[in-house]
C-alpha positions in Angstrom: -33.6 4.0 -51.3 -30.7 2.3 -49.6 -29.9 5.4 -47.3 -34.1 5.7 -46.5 -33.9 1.8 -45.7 -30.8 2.7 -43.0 -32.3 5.9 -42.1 -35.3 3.3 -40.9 -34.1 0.3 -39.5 -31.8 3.1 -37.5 -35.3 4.5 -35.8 -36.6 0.8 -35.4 -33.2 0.5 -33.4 -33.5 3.2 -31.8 -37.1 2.7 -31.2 -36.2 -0.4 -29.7 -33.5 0.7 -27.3 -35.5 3.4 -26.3 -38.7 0.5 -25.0 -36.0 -1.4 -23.7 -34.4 1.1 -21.6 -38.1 2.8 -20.2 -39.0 -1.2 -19.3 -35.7 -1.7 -17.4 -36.4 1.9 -15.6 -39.5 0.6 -14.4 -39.1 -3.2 -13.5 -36.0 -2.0 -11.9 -37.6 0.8 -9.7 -38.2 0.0 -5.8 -36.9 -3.6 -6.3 -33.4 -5.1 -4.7 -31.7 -8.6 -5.2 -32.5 -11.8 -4.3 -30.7 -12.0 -0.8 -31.8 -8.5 0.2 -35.2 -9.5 -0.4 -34.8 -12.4 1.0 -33.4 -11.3 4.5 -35.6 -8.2 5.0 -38.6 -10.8 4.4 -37.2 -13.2 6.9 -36.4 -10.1 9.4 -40.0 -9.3 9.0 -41.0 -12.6 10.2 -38.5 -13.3 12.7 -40.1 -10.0 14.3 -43.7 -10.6 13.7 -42.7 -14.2 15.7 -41.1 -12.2 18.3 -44.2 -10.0 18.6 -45.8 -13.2 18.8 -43.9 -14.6 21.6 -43.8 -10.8 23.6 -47.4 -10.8 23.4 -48.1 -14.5 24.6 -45.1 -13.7 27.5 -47.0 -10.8 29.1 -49.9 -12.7 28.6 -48.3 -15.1 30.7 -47.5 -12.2 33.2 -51.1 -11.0 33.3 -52.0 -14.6 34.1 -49.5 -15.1 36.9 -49.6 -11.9 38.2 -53.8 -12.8 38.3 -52.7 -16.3 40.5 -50.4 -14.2 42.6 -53.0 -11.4 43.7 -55.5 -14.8 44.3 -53.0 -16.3 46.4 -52.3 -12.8 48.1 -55.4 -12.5 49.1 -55.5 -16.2 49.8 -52.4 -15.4 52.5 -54.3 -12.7 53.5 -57.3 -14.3 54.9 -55.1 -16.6 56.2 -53.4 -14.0 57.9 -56.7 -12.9 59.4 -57.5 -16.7 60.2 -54.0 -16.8 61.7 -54.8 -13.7 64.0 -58.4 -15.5 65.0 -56.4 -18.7 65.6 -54.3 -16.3 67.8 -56.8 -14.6 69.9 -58.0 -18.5 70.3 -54.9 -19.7 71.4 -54.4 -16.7 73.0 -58.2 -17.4 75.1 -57.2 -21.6 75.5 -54.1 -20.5 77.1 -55.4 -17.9 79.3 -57.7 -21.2 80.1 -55.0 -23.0 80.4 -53.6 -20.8 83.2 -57.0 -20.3 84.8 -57.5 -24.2 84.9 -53.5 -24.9 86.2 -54.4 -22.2 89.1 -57.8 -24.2 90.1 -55.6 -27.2 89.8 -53.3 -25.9 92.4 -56.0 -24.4 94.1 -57.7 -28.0 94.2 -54.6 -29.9 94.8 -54.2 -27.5 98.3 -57.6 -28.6 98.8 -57.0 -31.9 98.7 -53.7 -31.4 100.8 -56.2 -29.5 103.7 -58.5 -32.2 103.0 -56.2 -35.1 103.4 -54.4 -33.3 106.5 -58.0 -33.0 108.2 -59.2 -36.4 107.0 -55.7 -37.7 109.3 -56.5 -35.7 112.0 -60.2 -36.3 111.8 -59.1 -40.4 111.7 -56.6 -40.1 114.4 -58.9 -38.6 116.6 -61.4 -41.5 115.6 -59.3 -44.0 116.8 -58.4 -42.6 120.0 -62.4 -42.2 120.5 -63.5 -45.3 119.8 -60.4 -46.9 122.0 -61.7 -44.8 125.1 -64.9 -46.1 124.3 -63.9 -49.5 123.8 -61.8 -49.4 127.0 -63.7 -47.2 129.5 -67.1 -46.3 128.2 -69.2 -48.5 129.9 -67.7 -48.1 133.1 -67.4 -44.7 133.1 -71.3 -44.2 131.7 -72.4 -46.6 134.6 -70.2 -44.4 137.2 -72.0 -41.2 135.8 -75.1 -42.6 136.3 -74.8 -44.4 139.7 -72.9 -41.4 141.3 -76.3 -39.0 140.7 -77.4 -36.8 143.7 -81.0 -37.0 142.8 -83.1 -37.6 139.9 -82.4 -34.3 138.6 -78.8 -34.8 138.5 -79.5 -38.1 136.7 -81.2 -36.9 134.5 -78.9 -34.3 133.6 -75.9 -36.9 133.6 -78.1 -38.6 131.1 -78.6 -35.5 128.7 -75.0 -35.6 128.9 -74.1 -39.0 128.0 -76.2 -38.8 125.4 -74.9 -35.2 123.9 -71.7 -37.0 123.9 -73.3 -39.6 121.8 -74.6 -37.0 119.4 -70.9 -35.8 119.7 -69.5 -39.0 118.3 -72.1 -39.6 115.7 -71.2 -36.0 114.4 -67.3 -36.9 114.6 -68.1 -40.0 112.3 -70.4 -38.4 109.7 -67.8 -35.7 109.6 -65.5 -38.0 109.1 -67.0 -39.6 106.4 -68.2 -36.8 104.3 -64.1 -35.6 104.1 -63.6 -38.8 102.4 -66.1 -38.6 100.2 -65.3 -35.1 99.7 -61.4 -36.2 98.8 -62.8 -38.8 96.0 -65.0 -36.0 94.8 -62.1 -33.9 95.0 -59.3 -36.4 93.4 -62.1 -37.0 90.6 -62.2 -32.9 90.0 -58.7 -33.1 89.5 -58.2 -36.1 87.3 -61.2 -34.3 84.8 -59.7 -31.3 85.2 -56.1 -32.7 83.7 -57.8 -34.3 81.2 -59.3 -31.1 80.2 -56.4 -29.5 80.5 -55.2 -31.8 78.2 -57.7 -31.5 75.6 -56.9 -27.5 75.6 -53.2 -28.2 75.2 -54.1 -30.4 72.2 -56.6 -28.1 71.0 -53.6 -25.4 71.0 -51.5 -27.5 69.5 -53.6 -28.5 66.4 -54.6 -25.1 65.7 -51.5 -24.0 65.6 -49.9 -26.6 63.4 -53.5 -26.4 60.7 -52.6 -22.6 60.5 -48.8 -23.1 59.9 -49.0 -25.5 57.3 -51.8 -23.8 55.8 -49.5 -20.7 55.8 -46.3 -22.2 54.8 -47.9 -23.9 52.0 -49.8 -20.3 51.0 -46.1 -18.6 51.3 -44.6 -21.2 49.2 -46.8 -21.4 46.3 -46.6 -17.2 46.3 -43.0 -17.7 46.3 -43.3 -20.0 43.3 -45.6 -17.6 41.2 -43.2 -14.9 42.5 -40.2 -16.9 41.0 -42.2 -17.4 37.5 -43.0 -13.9 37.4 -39.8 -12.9 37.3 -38.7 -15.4 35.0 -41.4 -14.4 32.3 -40.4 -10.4 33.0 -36.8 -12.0 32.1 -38.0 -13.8 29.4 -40.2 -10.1 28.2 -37.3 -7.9 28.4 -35.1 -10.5 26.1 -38.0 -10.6 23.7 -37.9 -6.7 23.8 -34.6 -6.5 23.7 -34.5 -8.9 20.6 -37.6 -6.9 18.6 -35.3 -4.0 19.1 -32.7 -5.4 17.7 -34.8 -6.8 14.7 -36.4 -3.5 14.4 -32.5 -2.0 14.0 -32.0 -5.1 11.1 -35.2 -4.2 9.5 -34.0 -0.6 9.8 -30.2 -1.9 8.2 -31.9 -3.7 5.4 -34.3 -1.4 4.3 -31.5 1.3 3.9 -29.6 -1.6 2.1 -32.5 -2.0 -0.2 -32.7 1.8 -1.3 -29.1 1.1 -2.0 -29.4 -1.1 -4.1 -32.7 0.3 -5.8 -30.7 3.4 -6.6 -28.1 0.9 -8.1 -30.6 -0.3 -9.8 -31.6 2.4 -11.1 -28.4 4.0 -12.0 -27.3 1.0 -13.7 -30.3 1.7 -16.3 -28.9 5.0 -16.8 -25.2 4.9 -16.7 -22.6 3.2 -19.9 -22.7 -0.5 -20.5 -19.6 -2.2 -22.5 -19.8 -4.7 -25.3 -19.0 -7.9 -25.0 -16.0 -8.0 -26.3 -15.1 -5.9 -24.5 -14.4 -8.2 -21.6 -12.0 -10.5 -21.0 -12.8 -13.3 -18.8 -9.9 -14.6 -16.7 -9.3 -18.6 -17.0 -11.6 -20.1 -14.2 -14.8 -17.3 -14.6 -16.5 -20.3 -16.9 -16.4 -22.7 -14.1 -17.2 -20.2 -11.5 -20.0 -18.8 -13.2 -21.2 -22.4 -13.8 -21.5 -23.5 -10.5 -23.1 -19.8 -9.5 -25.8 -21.0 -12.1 -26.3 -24.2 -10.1 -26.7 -22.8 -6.8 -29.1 -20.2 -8.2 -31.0 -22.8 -10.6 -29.8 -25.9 -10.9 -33.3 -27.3 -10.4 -34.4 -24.6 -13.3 -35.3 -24.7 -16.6 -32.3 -23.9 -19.2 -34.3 -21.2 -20.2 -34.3 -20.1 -16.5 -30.4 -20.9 -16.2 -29.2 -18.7 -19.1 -31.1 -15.7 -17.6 -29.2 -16.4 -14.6 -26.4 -16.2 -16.2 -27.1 -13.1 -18.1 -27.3 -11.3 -14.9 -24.1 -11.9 -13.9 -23.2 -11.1 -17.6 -25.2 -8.1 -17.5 -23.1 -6.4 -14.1 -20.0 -7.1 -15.7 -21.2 -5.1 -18.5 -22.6 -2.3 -16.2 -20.2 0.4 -15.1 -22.1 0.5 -11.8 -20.6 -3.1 -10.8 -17.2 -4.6 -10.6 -15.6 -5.8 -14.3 -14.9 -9.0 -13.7 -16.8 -11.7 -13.2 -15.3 -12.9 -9.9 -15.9 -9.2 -8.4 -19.6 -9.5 -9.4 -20.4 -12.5 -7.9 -18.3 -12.4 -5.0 -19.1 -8.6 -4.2 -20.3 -7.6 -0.5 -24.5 -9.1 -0.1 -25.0 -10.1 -3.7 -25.7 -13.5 -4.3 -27.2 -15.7 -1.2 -24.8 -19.0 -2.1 -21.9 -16.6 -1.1 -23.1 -15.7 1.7 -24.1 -19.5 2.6 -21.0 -21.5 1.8 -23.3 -23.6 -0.6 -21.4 -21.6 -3.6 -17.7 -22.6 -1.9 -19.5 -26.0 -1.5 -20.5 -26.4 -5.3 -17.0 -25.3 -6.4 -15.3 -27.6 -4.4 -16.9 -30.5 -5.9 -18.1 -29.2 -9.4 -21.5 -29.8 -8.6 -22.7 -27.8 -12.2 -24.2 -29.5 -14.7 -24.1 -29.9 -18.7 -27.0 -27.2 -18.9 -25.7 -25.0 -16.0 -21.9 -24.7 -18.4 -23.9 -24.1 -21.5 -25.7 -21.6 -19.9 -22.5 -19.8 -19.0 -21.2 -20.4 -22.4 -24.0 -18.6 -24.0 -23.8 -15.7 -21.3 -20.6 -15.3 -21.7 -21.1 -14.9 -25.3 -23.3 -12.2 -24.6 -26.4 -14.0 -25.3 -29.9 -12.6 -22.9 -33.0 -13.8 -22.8 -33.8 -11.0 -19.7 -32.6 -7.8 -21.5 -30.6 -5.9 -19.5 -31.8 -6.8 -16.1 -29.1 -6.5 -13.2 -31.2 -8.4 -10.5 -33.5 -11.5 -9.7 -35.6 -12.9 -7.3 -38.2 -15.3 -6.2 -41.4 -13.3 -7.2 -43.3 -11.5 -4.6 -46.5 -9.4 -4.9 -46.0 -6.3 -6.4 -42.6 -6.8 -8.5 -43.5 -7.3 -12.3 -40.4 -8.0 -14.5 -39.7 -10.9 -17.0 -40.7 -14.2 -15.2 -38.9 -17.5 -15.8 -39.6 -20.3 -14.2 -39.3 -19.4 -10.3 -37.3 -16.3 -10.8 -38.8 -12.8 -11.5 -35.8 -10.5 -13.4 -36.3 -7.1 -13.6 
């Protein structure tokens, strides 16, 4: 009876071990630690962001490359307005020249026109000073020294054609002065006009130069910011390479350590006491326990620390407590400095040394598990307060 009572407890065990080590081959498949987790999730994001920001950049581009071609064309009709403004100028000054030659051409008028107006006044004066000093008497001597009637009358036609003469002299005369003020008034209108072309000019030309300078600047602008977001779209290219390379690091990391994993379910485990802990693992492995839950349950706290117990045991990890925890990528508070930080001040509590106590004694609550995280979808293991072991 005694050996059939050993012979069945012996298959419970057995039994047992045998559930145990199918649920650590399958919470322990496809998963990684904590940090690995951790980082490859926050790789993910940090590239989905960069996406983000790529994709709002070349939006960016699309939009200033959209305000360049508007202000392209914008230059271009300018362009074209600048080539009518041109052929305008080009037209005022050809007036320009036209109306400083009929200028000239008016001013030698006026010069002839003057010069005859002198001569026509000097002659005048010597006219009416004969007249004034000899007419009479030389009209009365004409008359009185007739032949005949005939000649008398002739003398008189004469007399009086000379008359006509004079009269002519004077309207002649006169109509050169009034053709000088109607002259001198061409000429004044005419330099005003020439005037208002020269101004015309000038404000066309200025009107299409700032127009065009401004157009040139403000292309120059978008031009500038164009090339600043291509800068800014090749960094962010650049950088989701580089992500895409971490991804690609971590996820090779993370089939690392899920063949660990695995391999730790399959290879020898020591006992206990087996193990000697060096003086200092108790206050190491208390502090660990903080970092990773202080704010836990001591429930949560002793699986923590079973872990850590759990990779010492495993012939996969280091054997001693201090190579476990402070191996390459393992626990995050390594990698942080909070763990050095901790230590320095022995920030672990009552619970957190208790909870190495126990682990150290060789006391789980997570079975054999190697590896712990916060839980994400698709990872099943035993779940204690906000950790998922598996």
């Amino acid at each position: 009876m005694k050996h059939t009572g050993k012979r069945n407890r012996a298959v419970v065990l057995a039994g047992v071990l045998l559930s145990v080590f199918f649920l650590i081959m399958s919470v322990s498949t496809a998963y990684a630690t904590e940090a690995t987790r951790k980082k490859l999730q926050e790789a993910e994001n940090a590239k989905k962001e960069t996406e983000e920001n790529l994709g709002e950049t070349k939006e960016e581009i699309d939009s200033l490359n959209a305000q360049k071609n508007s202000l392209q064309g914008q230059l271009k009709t300018l362009n074209d307005q600048l080539q009518e403004v041109s052929d305008n100028i080009a037209e005022l000054e050809r007036q320009i020249d036209e109306k400083e030659k009929e200028i000239e051409q008016t001013k030698e008028e006026l010069a002839d026109a003057e010069a005859t107006e002198e001569w026509q006044y000097e002659c005048m004066k010597k006219r009416i000073q004969f007249i004034y000093e000899t007419q009479d008497y030389v009209l009365l001597e004409m008359l009185f020294a007739s032949a005949d009637f005939s000649d008398f009358l002739n003398r008189s036609d004469y007399i009086e054609q000379l008359s006509d003469y004079d009269r002519k002299k004077l309207e002649e005369y006169t109509a050169t002065k009034e053709m000088i003020q109607a002259v001198k008034q061409q000429l004044e209108e005419e330099r005003q006009e020439l005037g208002e072309y020269k101004e015309q000019v000038e404000a066309e030309k200025s009107r299409v130069a700032g127009l065009v300078s401004q157009t040139s600047t403000n292309l120059a602008g978008k031009t500038s910011e164009i090339s600043q977001a291509e800068s800014e779209a090749l960094a962010y290219e650049q950088k989701l390479k580089e992500q895409e390379q971490d991804i690609e690091d971590l996820q090779a990391k993370l089939a690392e350590e899920i063949r660990l994993s695995r391999l730790a379910a399959q290879s020898k485990w020591r006992d206990i006491s087996e193990v000697s802990f060096a003086e200092g693992d108790r206050y190491l492995l208390a502090n660990l326990i903080y970092c990773e839950a202080g704010g836990e349950s001591y429930t949560g706290q002793v699986a923590v620390g079973a872990v850590v117990i759990n990779r010492v045991l495993s012939s996969v990890y280091p054997d001693t407590l201090v190579g476990v925890i402070y191996q390459s990528g393992q626990f995050s508070p390594v990698a942080s400095g909070r763990l050095a930080a901790a230590l320095a001040e022995n920030k672990a509590t009552g619970s957190c040394y208790q909870a190495a106590d126990e682990a150290m004694r060789g006391i789980t609550n997570v079975g054999n598990c190697v590896y712990f995280r916060t839980p994400i979808e698709g990872l099943s293991g035993i779940n204690i307060g906000g950790h998922v072991f598996y």
